[in-house]
N, C-alpha and C positions, 0 to 999 in steps of 0.2 A: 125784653123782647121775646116775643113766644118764638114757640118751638118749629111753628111752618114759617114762618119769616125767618128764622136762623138757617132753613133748610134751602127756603128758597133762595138767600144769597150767596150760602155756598155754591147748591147749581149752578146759579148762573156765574161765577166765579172760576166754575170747571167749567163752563160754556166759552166764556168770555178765552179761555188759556187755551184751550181747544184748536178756537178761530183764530188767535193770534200767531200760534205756533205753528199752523196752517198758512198761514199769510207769511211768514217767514221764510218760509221751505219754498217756496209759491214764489215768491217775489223781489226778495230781498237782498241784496248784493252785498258786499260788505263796504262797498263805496257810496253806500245810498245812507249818507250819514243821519237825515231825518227820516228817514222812513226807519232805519235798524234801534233809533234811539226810541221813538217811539213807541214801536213793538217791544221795543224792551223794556218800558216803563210800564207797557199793559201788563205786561206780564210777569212785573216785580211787582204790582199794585194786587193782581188778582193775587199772587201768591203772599205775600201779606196779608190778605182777608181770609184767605186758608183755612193759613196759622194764626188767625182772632180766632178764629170758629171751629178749631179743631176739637172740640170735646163735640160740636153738633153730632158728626158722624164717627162711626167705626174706625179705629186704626186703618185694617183693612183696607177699608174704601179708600181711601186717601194714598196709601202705598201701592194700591190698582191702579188706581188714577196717575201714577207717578211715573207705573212703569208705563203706561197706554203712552204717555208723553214724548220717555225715551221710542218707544217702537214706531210712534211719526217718521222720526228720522228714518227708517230702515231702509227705503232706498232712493237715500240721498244723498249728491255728490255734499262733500262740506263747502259752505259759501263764505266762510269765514277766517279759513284757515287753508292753506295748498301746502301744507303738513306732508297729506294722504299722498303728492305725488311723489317723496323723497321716501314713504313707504314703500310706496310701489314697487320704485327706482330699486330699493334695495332687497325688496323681496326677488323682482325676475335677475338681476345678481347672483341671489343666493339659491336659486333653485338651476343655476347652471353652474353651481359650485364656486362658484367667485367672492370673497368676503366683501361685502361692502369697504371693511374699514383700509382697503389695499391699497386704494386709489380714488383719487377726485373725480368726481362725476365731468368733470372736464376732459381729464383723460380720456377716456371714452370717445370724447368729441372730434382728439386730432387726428389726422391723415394719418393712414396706416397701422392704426389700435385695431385691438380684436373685434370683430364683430358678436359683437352677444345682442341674444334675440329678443325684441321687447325693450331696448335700451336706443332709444331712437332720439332724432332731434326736437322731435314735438315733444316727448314727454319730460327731455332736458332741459327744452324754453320753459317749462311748469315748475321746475326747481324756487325753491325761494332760496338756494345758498348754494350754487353749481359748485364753485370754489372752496368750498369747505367741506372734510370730510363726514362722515353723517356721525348720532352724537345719540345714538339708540342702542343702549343694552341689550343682550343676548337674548334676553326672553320676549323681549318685543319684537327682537329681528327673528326667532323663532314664527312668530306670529303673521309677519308680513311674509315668510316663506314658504305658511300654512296659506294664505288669503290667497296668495298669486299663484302657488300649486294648484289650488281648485280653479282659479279662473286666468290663467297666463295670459291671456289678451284683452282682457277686461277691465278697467280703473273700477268702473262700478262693481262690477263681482266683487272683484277683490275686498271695497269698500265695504259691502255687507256683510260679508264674512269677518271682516273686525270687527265691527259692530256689533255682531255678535256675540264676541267674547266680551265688548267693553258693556255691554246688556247685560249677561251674564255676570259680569262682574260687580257691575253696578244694584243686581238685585240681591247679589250675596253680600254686598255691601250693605243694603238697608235692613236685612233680616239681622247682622251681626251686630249693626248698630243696635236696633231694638234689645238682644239678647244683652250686649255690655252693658247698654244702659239699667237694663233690670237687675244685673250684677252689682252697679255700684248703686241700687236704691235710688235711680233717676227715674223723672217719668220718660215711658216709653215715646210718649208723643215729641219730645224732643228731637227725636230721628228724621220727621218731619222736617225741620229746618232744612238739612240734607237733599231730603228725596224730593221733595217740591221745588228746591231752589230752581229757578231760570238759569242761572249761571252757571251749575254743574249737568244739567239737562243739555244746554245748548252747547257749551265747550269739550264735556265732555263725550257723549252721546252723535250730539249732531257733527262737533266739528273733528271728534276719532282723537280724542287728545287721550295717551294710556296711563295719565295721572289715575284713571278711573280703576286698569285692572294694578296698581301699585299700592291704593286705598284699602282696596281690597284683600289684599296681601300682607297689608299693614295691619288693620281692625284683625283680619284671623291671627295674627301673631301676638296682638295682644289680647285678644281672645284667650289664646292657648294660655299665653304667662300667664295669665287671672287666675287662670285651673290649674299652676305650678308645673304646666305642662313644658319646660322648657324645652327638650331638642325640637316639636314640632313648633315651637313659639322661633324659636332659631332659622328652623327651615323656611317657615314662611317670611320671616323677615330679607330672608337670604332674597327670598322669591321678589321680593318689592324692593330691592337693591337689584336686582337683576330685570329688574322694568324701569326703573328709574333710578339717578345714585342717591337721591336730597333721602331717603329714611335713616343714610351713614350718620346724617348729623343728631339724628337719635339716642345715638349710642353711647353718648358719655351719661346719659341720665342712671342708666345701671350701676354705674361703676361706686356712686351715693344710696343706693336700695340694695340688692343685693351684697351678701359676704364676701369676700374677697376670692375663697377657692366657688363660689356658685359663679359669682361674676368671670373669672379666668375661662370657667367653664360653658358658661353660656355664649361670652365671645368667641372662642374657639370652636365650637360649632357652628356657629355666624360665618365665621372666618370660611371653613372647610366648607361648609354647603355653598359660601358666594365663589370660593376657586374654583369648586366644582364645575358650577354653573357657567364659569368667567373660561374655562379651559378651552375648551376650543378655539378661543380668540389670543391663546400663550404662545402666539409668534411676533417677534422683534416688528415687521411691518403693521400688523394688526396694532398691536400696543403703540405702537407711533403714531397710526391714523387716530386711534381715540385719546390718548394723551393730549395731540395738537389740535382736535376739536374743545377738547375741554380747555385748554389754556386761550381757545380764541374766544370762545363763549363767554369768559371772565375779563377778557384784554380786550377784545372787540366789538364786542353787544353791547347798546344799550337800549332799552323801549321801559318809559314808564315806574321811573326808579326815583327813590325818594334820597336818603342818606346822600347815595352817589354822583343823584345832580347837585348837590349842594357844595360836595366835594371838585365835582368839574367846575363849576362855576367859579370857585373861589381859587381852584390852581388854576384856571384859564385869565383870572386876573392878574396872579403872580406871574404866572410864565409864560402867559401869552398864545398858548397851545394846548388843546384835551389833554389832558393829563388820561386817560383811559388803562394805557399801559404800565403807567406804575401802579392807578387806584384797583387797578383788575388782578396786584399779586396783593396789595395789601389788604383790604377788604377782606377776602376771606381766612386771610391771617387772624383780623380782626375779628369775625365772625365765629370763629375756633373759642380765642380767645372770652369770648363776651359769653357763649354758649359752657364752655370750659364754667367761669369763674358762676353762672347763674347755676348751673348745679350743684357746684361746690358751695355755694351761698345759702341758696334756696333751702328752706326744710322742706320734705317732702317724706311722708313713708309709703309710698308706694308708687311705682315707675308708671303713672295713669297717664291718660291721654293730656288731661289738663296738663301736664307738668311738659309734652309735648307740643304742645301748639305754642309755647313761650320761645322753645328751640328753635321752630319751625318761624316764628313772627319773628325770632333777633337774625333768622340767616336771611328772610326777606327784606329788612330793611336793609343789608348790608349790601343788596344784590343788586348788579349794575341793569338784569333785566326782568322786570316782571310783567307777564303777560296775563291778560285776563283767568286764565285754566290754573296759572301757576298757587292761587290761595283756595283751590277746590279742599284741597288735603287739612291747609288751615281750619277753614269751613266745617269738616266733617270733626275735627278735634274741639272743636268751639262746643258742640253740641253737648259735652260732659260738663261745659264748665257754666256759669253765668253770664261769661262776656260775651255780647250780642256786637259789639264791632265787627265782627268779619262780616256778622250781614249787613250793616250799612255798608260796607267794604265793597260787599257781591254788585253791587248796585252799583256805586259809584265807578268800579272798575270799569267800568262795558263803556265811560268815559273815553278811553283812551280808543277805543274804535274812531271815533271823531277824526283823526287825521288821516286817516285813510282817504287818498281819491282814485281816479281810476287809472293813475299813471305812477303815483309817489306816495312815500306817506310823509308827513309833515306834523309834527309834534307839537301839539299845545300845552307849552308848561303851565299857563295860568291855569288850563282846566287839570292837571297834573298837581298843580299847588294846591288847586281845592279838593282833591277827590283825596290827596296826604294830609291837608287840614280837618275835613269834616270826619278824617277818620281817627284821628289822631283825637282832634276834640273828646269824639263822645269814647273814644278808649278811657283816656283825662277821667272824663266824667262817669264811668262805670266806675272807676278804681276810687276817684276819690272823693265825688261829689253825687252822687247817685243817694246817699242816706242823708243826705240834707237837704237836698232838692225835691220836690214832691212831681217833678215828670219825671217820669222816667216810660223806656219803650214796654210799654206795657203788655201790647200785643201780641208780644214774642214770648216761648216758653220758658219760664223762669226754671235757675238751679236751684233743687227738690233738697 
């Protein structure tokens, strides 16, 4: 194919992503099950053709074009997600000095509660979880106290001003990508996968999910390791436990690469940089409100879960009842365990992201809830390795929007079973059928 026809399909491929992600923000509700499915197939279709034609143009261009995408979003409510108003909720809290983690957003509600400003009934009917204590780390709630300090009566200010860090995070995310990737002798265009996905643009970006500033937090920590930079490799790990907790299940990979007095060493800086960070929430009630969020998140939640519907399904034969509450302590016992013994197993010389994204894929499967956003962090880990699954994954995920209406959500396992089959498949078939088979996904950037 010549070289103005290679040009010209990419344009119009950034033309096509342009109008559709315009049409999104524009129109698209998260109950408008065809309308969201189909913008989202335009725009896993254009981003596919991308990355065929990514040597057409410039690095550059392509990483312009990525962030132009996330900056659409900038001032727009999320449609996707009512995340943003439990932000809120907890930022005008905490800028009247009140911890979130003290009390149920219920409380608030009854006769005779304090009055705090900004904490009203309208913005409590926008809760997606009145009854349950909120389940955001210190440095996130840092952030909603920063968004609502600038704008105290505003949902949207506020919104933009996250967005802003998650912007900013997400561009230092793709410059870091590039720079590791050049460290371990990958091509740099692999970063691509990343910065053009629809799936981390939309979730993270449009719908304010801070998996994006915890990536970030993530890649500069192993950034630093790669440079033997440990305590800043430590502090920023701290920092992406302190946005999010899933990077803790990171930590047993060290304990097989690193010496024994380096390892002691480098988790004890971990250690002291996450107290640090976790201190001000070191009172009896705080720790109570987030202990019993986290134990209701693992006994209570479920949306979109593979391992664990299979698990309900088969105790619901036996006993006649969800089993939810017992599969929600063991699971991630299991989890421990499977992550545990694959380290210990595994040869690896060197604590790389590949060797993460295996940690990160055995605590998802064990996980009673995964939501679209939650395999963003997988996704970016993918990009060191060869296995192109998480991007069939990207795509197939935005499935689970489908049960969405404008009153209920109602869960389709059979499209749950296929979007766990076809992912599952072609994992199968990367690992073990991919050199005997002459298709393979070709389009996508191969490991160098």
């Amino acid at each position: 194919m010549g070289k103005g026809k290679r040009y010209l399909i990419v344009a119009l491929a950034v033309l096509v992503s342009l109008l559709a992600y315009s049409f999104l923000i524009l129109y698209v509700e998260r109950h408008d099950n065809l309308e969201l499915l189909g913008v989202y197939t335009v725009l896993f279709l254009s981003y596919v053709v991308l990355i065929a034609f990514r040597e057409t143009s410039k690095i550059g261009w392509l990483v312009a074009f990525a962030i132009v995408c996330r900056l659409l979003f900038m001032i727009d409510l999320p449609a996707l997600s009512d995340d943003i108003y439990r932000f809120v909720w907890d930022g005008r809290l905490l800028i009247q000095g009140i911890e979130p983690f003290a009390q149920l957003p219920s409380y608030y509600m009854q006769p005779g509660s304090e009055d705090v400003p900004g904490i009203t009934s309208q913005l409590f009917a926008l809760l997606n979880s009145p009854d349950y204590y909120t389940v955001y780390p210190p440095l996130a709630q840092d952030i909603f106290w920063i968004a609502v300090k600038l704008f105290p009566n505003s949902v949207m200010g506020s919104a933009v001003v996250m967005r802003l860090f998650i912007i900013s995070a997400e561009c230092g995310s793709i410059f870091l990508l590039i720079a590791l990737l050049r460290n371990y002798g990958l091509d740099k265009r692999n970063a691509l996968l990343y910065a053009l996905n629809p799936l981390v643009i939309i979730e993270l970006t449009g719908n304010l999910h801070f998996e994006a500033i915890m990536i970030f937090f993530l890649l500069l920590s192993v950034y630093s390791f790669s440079k033997n930079q440990l305590w800043p490799s430590a502090l920023c790990m701290a920092l992406a436990i302190a946005t999010k907790l899933i990077p803790l299940i990171f930590l047993p990979i060290f304990l097989r690469y690193l010496p024994f007095k380096r390892c002691l060493s480098y988790y004890g800086m971990i250690f002291l940089f996450t107290v640090l960070l976790f201190l001000p929430m070191a009172r009896p009630d705080l720790i109570h409100g987030m202990t019993t969020s986290l134990a209701l998140y693992f006994q209570k939640f479920e949306f979109n879960a593979s391992i664990y519907y299979l698990v309900r399904y088969f105790g619901f034969r036996a006993v006649g009842y969800n089993i939810i509450g017992m599969a929600g302590k063991i699971l991630p016992l299991l989890t421990l365990v499977s992550i545990l013994f694959y380290t210990y197993k595994h040869k690896y010389n060197s604590a790389t992201p590949g060797v993460m994204l295996w940690c990160l894929f055995i605590y998802l499967l064990f996980s009673t809830t995964i939501h679209p956003w939650y395999i963003t962090p997988l996704l970016v880990l993918s990009v060191f390795t060869q296995y192109r699954f998480v991007v069939i994954w990207s795509f197939l995920i935005f499935l689970s929007y489908l049960g969405y209406s404008q009153v209920s959500f109602n869960e389709n396992l059979w499209l749950t079973g296929f979007e766990y089959g076809v992912v599952i498949f072609y994992l199968f078939y990367e690992i073990y059928l991919k050199k005997r088979v002459q298709f393979s996904f070709h389009i996508l950037p191969k490991h160098e």
